[in-house]
N, C-alpha and C positions, 0 to 999 in steps of 0.2 A: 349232271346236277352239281351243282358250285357246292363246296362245303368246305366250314370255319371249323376247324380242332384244336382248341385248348386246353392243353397241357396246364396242371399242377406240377409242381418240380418233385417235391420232399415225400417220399410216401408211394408214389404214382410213377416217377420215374426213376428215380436212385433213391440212395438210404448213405447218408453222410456217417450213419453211425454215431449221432450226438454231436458229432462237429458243431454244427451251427447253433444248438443249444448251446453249448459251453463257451463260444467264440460269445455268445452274449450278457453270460455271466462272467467272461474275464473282462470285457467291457465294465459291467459293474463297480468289481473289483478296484480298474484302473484308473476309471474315470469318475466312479461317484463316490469310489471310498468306501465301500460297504462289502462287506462279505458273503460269498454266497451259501455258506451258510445258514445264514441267517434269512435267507428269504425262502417262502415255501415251492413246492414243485414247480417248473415252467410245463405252460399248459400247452402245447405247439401246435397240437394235431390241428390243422385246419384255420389255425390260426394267423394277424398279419405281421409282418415284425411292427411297424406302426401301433399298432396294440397292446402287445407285449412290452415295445419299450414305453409306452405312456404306464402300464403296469408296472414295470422293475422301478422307473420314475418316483411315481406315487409309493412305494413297498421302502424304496430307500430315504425317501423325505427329500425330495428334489421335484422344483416346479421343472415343467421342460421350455426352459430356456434357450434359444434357437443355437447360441453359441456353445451352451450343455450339448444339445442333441447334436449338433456339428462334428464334435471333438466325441463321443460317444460310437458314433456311426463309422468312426473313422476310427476310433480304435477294436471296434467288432469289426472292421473290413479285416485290418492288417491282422487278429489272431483269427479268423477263418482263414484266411490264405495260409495260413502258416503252418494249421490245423488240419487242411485238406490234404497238406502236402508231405506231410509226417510219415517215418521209414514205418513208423505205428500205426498208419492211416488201415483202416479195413470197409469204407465206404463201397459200395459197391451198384452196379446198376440194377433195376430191377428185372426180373426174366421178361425177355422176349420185347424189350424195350430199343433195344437196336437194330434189331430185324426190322422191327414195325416202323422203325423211323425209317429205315433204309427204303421201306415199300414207298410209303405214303408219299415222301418227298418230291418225288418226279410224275407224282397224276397230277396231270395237268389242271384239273379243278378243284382239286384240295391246296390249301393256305397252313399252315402251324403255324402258333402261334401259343402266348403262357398266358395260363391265370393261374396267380402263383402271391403266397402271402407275401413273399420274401422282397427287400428290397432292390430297385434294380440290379444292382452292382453287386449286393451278395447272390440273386441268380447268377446272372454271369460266373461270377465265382465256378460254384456248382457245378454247373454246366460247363465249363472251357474244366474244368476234374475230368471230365469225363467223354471230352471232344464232342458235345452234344450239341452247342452254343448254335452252330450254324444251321443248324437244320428250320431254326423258330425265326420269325420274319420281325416278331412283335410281338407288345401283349397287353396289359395289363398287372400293376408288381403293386406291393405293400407298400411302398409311398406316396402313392396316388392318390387311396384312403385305410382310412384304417377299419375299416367296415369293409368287410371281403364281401359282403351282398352289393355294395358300388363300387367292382371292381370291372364288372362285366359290360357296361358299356364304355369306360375304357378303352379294353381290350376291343370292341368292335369299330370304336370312332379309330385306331390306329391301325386296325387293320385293313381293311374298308378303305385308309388312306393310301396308306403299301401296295397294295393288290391294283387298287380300282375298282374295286367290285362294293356290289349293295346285296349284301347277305342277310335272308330273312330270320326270322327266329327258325324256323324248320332248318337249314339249314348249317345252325350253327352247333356244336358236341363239346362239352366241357367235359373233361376225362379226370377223374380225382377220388382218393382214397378215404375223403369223410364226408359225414354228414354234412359241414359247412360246404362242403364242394358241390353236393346238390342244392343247396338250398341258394347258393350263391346263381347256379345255373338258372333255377324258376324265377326268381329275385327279374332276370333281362330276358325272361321266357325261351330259354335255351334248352336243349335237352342234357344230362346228364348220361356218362357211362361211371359206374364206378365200379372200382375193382378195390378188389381185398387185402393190399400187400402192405399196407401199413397197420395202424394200431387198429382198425377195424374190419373185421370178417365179412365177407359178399354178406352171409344171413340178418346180419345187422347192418350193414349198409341196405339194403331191400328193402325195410321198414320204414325210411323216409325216402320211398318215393322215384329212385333216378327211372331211367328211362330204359337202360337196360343194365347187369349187375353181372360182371363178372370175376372169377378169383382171381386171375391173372391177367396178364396181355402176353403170355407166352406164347401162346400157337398164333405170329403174326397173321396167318393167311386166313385164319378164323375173323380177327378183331377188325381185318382190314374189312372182310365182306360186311361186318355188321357195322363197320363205320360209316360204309359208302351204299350199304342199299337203301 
């Protein structure tokens, strides 16, 4: 049986440790002149960067001007790079995240692929952190839309193109650490797995609904049976 797995990056696969938060507040900073101080908390969890920056936008009194967001987007590329790469850097992957990739890679009817807030190139990012990059074929990323509920077919009109294949809704598993990540999966009639390793616990991810809810993805040989039966 053919099956589609979409990866979430931040939360679900690694933990940047605030990198990418901060890499977007020195944007801020750099580019729109405003302090981050003075804006209140960034809401990340499950969130798109498309979202967010239309948010720090409006917080700092800037329309988004395509040449604003151009020079913005490019200065949150260059301090996450630089961010990731730091002797201080303590990002790390999440348990049992490279085993499971190691598995899944080479069945033959399995595809990887992201549905991921983040914009393409700051995934990338992330990802080549962490020699992850090559495993995912495609996806769907936060500049696509900035509504993570139209992200998902996206991700299936590019993958669907890569493969060859016509993946039904049964089919296809969005794998992700919040409530947006389920709701994003029902959203293209997808199934959800969600696990616990970000800011929210399996017992309250369960409460909206995924398809199956686990704390981890640690014990690969577990995640792989209940991905693929």
């Amino acid at each position: 049986m053919p099956r589609l797995l979409l990866f979430d990056i931040d939360g679900t696969l690694l933990d940047t440790r605030g990198a990418g938060g901060a890499s977007l507040l020195d944007a801020v900073e750099e580019v729109l002149g405003v302090s981050r101080d003075t804006l209140p908390p960034l809401d990340l969890a499950g969130a798109t960067d498309g979202g967010v920056v239309r948010t720090l936008f409006q917080q700092s009194g800037h329309a988004l001007e395509p040449d604003l967001v151009r020079r913005y987007y490019t200065c949150y590329l260059e301090r996450l790079q630089q961010r990731l790469h730091l002797e201080t850097f303590t990002g790390h992957l999440m348990p049992g995240v490279e085993a499971l990739l190691g598995v899944l890679k080479p069945q033959k009817e399995v595809a990887l692929g992201l549905l991921t807030g983040n914009i393409r190139a700051g995934a990338a990012l992330k990802l080549q952190r962490f020699d992850l990059h090559d495993y995912f074929l495609d996806g769907a990323f936060g500049d696509d839309h900035e509504d993570r509920n139209r992200l998902g077919p996206f991700a299936l009109q590019r993958m669907q193109h890569v493969t060859g294949h016509t993946y039904q809704p049964e089919d296809i598993i969005v794998i992700g650490d919040t409530p947006k990540d389920i709701a994003c999966a029902h959203a293209f009639g997808a199934r959800c797995l969600a696990v616990g390793t970000g800011h929210f616990k399996a017992d309250a991810l369960a409460q909206h609904q995924p398809w199956q809810c686990l704390e981890d993805l640690a014990d690969a040989a577990q995640v792989t049976k209940l991905l693929l039966s």
